[in-house]
C-alpha positions as CSV (number, residue, x, y, z in Angstrom):
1,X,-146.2,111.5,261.5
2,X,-146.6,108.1,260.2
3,X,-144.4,108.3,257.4
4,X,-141.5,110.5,259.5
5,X,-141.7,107.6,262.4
6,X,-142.2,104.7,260.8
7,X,-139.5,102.8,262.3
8,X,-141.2,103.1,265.5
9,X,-144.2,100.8,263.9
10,X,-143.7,96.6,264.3
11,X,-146.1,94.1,264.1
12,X,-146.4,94.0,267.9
13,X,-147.2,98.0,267.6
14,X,-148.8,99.7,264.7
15,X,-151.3,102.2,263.7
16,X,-153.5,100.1,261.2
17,X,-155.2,96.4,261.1
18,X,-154.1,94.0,258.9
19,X,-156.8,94.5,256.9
20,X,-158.6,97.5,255.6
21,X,-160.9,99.5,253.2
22,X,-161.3,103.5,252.5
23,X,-164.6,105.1,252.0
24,X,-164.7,108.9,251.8
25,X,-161.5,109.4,252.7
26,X,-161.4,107.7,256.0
27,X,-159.8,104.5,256.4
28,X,-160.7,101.4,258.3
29,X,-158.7,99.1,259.1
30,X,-158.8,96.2,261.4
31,X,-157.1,92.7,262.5
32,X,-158.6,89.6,260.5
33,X,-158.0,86.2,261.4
34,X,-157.8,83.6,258.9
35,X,-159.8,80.4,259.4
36,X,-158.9,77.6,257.0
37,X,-157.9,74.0,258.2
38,X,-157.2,72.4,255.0
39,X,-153.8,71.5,253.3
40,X,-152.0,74.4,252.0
41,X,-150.3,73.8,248.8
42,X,-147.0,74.5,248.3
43,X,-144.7,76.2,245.4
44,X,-143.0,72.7,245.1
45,X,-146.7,71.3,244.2
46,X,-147.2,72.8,240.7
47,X,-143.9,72.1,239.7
48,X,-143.9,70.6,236.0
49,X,-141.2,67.9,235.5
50,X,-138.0,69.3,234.9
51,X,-136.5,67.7,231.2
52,X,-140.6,69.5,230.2
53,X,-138.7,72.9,230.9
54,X,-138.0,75.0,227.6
55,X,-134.4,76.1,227.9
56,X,-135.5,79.7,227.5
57,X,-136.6,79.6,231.1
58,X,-133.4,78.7,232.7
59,X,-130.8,81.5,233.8
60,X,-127.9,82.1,232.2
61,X,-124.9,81.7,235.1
62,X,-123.9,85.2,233.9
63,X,-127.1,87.0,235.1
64,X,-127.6,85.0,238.4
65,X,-126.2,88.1,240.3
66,X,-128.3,90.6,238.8
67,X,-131.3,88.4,240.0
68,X,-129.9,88.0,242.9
69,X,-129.1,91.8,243.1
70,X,-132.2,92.7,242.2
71,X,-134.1,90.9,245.0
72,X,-132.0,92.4,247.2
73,X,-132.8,95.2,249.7
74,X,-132.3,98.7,249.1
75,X,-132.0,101.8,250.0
76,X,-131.7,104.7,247.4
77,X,-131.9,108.5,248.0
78,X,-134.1,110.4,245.7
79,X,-135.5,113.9,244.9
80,X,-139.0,114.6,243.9
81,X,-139.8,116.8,240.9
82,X,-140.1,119.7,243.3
83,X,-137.5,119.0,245.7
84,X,-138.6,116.9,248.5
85,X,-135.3,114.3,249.3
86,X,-136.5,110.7,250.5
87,X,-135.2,107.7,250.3
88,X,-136.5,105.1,247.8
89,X,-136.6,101.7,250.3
90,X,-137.2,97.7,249.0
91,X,-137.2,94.9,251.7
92,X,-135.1,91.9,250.7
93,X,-137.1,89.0,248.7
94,X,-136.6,85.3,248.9
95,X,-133.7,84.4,246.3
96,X,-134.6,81.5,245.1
97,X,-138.3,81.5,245.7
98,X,-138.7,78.3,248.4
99,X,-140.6,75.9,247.2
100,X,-141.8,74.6,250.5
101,X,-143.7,77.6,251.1
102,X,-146.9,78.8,249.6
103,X,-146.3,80.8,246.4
104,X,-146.0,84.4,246.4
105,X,-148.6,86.1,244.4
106,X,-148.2,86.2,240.6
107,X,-147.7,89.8,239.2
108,X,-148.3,90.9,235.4
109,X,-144.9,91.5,234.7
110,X,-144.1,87.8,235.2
111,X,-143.1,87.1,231.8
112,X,-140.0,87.1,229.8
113,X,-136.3,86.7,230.0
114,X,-135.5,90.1,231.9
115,X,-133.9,90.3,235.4
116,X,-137.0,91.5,238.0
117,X,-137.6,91.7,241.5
118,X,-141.2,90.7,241.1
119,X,-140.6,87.3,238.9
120,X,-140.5,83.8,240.4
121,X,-137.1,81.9,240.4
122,X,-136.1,78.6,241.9
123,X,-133.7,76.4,242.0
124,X,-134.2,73.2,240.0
125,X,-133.2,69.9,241.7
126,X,-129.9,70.1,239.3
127,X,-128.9,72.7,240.9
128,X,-130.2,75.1,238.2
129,X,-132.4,78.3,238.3
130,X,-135.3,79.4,236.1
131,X,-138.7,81.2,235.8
132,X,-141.6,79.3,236.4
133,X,-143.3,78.3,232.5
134,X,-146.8,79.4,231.8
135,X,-148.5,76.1,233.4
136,X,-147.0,76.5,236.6
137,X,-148.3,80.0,236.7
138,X,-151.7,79.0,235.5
139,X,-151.5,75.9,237.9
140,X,-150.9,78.5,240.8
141,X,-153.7,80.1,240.1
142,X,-156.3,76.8,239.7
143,X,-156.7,77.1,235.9
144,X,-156.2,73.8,233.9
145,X,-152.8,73.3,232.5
146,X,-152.5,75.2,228.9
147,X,-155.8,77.4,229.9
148,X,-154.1,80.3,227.8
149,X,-152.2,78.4,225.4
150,X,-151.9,80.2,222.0
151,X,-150.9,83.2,223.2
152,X,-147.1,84.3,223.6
153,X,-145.2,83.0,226.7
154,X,-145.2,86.6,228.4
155,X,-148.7,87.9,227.8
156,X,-149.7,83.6,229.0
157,X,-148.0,85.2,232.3
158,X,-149.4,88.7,232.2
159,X,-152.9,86.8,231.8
160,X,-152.2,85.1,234.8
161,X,-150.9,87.6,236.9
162,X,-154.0,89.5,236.0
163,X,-155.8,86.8,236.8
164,X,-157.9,85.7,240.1
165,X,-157.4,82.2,242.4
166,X,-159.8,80.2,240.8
167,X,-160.2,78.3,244.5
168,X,-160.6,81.6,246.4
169,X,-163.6,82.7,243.7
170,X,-165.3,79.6,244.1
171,X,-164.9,79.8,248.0
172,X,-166.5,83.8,247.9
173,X,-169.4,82.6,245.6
174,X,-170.1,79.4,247.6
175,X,-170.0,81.5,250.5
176,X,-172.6,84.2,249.6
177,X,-174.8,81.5,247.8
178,X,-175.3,79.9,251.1
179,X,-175.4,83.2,253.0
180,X,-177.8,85.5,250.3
181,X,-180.9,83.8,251.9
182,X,-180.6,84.5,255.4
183,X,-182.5,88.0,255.6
């Protein structure tokens, strides 16, 4: 029923939490609240300098529209293996990425000079667009600038989209260091 009548669902109304776990089968789900009061850092914030760029990460003109194309929404009908019509649906994504926002999560396929949904691009302050470089991903994710240098530009962003927030690790562990003696 859920997946027949899903347009029915908005955030006002839905069937599940924001968050949630499944255990045997059954899920559990239910509304978390974050609670942080600090600065959050934006996109804009790991930035390198601009003339530090390799050209390799800027976009050719030529391709900007399959980027921008590719971010796009869609809707596209498909049949299973054994029959069953649906329609394969992508919500649109943020072309450029805004870098006055917090930065969407790094994914493995991050690296290398093919179009993809998933990859960050922004728009330079010369009116360019690019990828974001190796350092900026590892700079997202709290490692030191050139953490995984040595290895190849697109397995440097496959590490990092495999990787974990450095910050958030440290906040878990601090947490249940304080917390592990209170039985």
């Amino acid at each position: 029923d859920i997946s027949e009548n899903h347009e029915q669902f908005t955030p006002e109304r839905r069937p599940f939490g924001n968050a949630g776990i499944m255990i045997a089968r059954k899920v559990f789900t239910s509304n978390g609240k974050a609670q942080y009061d600090g600065k959050f850092k934006t996109l804009a914030d790991v930035l390198i300098d601009e003339r530090d760029v390799p050209p390799e990460f800027y976009i050719p003109g030529d391709e900007l529209e399959s980027w921008r194309a590719a971010k796009d929404a869609k809707d596209i009908p498909r049949t299973s293996k054994d029959g069953y019509e649906y329609t394969y649906s992508e919500g649109k994504m943020a072309f450029p990425d805004s870098l006055g926002k917090p930065s969407r999560t790094i994914v493995t396929g991050e690296g290398g000079k093919s179009v993809s949904r998933f990859k960050h691009v922004i728009k330079t302050d010369s009116g360019k667009y690019r990828r974001l470089t190796p350092v900026e991903l590892e700079k997202l994710n709290m490692f030191p600038p050139d953490w995984t240098e040595g290895a190849l530009d697109t397995k440097r962003a496959f590490l990092m989209g495999n990787a974990l927030v450095v910050g958030v690790v440290k906040k878990l562990a601090k947490f249940l260091y304080l917390n592990s003696n209170q039985k």
